[in-house]
C-alpha positions in Angstrom: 9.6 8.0 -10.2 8.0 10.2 -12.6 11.1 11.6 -15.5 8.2 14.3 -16.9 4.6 16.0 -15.8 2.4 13.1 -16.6 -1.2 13.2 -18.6 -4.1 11.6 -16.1 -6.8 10.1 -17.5 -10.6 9.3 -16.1 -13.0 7.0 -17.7 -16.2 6.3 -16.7 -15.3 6.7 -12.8 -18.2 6.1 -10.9 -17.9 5.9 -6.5 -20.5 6.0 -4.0 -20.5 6.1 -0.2 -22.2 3.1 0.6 -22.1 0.0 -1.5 -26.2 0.3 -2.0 -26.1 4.3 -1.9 -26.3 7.0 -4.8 -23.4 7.5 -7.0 -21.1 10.4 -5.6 -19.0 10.1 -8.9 -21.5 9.2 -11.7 -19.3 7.8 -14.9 -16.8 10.9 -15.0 -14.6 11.2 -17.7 -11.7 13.8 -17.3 -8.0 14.9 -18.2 -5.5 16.5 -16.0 -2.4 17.6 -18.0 0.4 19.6 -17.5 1.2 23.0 -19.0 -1.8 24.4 -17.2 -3.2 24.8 -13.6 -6.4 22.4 -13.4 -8.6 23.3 -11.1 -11.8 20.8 -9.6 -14.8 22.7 -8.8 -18.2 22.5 -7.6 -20.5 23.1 -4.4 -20.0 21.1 -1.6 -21.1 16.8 -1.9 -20.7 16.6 -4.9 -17.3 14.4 -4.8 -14.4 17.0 -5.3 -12.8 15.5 -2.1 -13.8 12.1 -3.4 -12.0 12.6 -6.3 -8.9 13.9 -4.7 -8.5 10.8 -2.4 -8.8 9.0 -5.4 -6.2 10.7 -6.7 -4.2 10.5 -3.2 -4.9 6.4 -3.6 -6.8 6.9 0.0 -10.2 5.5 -1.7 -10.1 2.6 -4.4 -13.8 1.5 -4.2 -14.4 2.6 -7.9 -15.4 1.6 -11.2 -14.0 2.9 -14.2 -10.1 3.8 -14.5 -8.0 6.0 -13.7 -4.6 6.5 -15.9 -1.2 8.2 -15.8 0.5 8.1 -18.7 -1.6 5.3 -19.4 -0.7 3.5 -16.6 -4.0 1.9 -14.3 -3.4 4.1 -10.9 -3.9 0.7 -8.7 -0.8 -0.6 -10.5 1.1 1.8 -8.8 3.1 0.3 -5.7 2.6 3.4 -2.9 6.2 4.2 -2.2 6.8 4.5 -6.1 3.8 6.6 -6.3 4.1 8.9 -3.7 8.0 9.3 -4.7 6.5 11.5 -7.1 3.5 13.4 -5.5 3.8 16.6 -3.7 0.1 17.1 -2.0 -0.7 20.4 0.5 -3.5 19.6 2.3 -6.7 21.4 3.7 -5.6 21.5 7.1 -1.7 21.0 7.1 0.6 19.5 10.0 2.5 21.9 11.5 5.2 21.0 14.1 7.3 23.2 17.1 10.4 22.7 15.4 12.5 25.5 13.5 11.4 26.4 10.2 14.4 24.4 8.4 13.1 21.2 10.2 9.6 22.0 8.9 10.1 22.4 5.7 12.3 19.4 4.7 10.7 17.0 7.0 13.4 15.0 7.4 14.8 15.1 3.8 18.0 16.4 3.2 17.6 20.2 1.5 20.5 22.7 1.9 19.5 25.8 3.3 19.9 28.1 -0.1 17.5 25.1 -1.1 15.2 25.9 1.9 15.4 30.0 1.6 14.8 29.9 -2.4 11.3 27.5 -1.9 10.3 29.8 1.0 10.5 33.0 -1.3 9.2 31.4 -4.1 5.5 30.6 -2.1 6.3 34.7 -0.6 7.6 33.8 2.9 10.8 35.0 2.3 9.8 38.2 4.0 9.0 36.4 7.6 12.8 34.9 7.7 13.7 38.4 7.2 11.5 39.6 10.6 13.2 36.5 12.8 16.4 37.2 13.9 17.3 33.9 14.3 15.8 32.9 10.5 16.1 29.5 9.7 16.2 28.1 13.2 12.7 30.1 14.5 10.4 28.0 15.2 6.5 28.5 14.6 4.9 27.6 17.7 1.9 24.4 18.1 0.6 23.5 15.6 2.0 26.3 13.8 0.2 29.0 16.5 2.3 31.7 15.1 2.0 31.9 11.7 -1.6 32.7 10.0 -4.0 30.6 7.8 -2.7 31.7 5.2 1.3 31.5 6.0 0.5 27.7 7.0 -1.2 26.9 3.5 2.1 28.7 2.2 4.7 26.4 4.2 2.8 23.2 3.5 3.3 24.4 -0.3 7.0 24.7 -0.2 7.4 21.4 1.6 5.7 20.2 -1.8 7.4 22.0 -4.3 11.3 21.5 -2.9 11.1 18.2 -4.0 10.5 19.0 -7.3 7.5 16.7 -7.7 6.1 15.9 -11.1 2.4 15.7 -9.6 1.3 18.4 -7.2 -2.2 18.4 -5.7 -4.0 20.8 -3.7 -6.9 19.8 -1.0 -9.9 22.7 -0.9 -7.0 25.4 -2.0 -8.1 29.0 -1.8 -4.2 30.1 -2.9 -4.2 33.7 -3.3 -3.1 34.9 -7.2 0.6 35.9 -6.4 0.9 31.8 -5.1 -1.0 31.2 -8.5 1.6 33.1 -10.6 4.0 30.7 -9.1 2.4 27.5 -9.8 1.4 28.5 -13.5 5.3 29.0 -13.7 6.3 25.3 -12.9 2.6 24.3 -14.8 4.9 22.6 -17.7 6.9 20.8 -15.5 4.5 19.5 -12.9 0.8 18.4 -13.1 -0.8 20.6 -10.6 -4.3 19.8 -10.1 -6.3 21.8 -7.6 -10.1 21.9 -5.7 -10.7 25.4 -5.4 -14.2 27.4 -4.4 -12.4 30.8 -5.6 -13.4 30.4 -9.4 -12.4 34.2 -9.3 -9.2 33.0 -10.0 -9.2 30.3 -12.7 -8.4 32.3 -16.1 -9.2 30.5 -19.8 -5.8 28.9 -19.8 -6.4 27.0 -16.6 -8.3 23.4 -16.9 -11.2 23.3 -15.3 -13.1 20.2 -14.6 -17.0 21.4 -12.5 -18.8 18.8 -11.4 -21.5 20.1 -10.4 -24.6 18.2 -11.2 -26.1 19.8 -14.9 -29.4 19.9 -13.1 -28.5 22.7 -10.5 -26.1 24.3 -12.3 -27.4 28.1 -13.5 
């Protein structure tokens, strides 16, 4: 779908709840672009996960526009779109299959394809501790692997497709996962909620929206 990392654009984006409630996104104006990591930030209600379902085309009861590459989102047709989107969730689905089912998820990946995505998010060291690697499975809902090694899985399943827009639901990645994603930064738009600001650095983009009258 998408043949580069595209720009998005937000003018004067403006969602509520409720048809008669307060605005949750109050005439926003924003730019995600590539060549960095941009991060969304902010305390909790005040629309990051809004904004990410916008994003995600899960909530199109806004005003204003949204634009990729200049492009309106809504004019995307959801198959095209999501051709192009890798997205890691808060909470992702994990399934009792082997580990070369649940990464692919029913794409077809060789397993050098598999193994290199796997190192690249740092699990390369838990096919080392399975004897039977590839083919392990990981348990119920994922049971035996941590928070941490979930979040981790989710994000190669994203980034073996080589997606041009990645996004990240509520993602507390820890740096070395950071390193990786500034690497494929100029290739992909990565965009990002995060609470850790500990670990956006002045290259990053970072859009706050935290109200101006609470902020210190």
């Amino acid at each position: 779908m998408f043949t580069r990392a595209p720009v998005f654009d937000i003018e004067n984006l403006t969602t509520r709840y409720s048809s008669d409630g307060p605005a949750v996104l109050d005439r926003l104006n924003a730019s995600f672009t590539p060549g960095a990591l941009n991060f969304i930030i902010g305390p909790s209600g005040v629309g990051k996960s809004t904004l990410m379902n916008i994003l995600l085309r899960l909530n199109t009861t806004y005003t204003g526009t949204v634009r990729i590459d200049g492009q309106n989102l809504d004019t995307f047709d959801d198959d095209t779109y999501w051709s192009g989107v890798g997205y890691v969730p808060q909470e992702p689905m994990m399934m009792n299959v082997p580990i070369r089912e649940n990464v692919p998820l029913g794409r077809e990946f060789t397993d050098t394809e598999i193994v290199d995505t796997l190192t690249k998010v740092g699990l390369g060291h838990k096919l080392d501790q399975y004897p039977d690697g590839l083919d392990h499975t990981i348990g119920e809902g994922g049971c035996l692997l941590s928070g941490g090694e979930k979040q981790r899985l989710s994000l190669a399943r994203a980034l073996i497709a080589a997606s041009r827009i990645l996004l990240l639901d509520d993602s507390d990645t820890e740096t070395k996962i950071l390193t990786t994603l500034r690497a494929l930064a100029d290739e992909t738009t990565i965009i990002a909620i995060t609470h850790r600001t500990d670990t956006i650095t002045p290259a990053d983009n970072m859009i706050d929206l935290t109200p101006a009258a609470i902020r210190i």
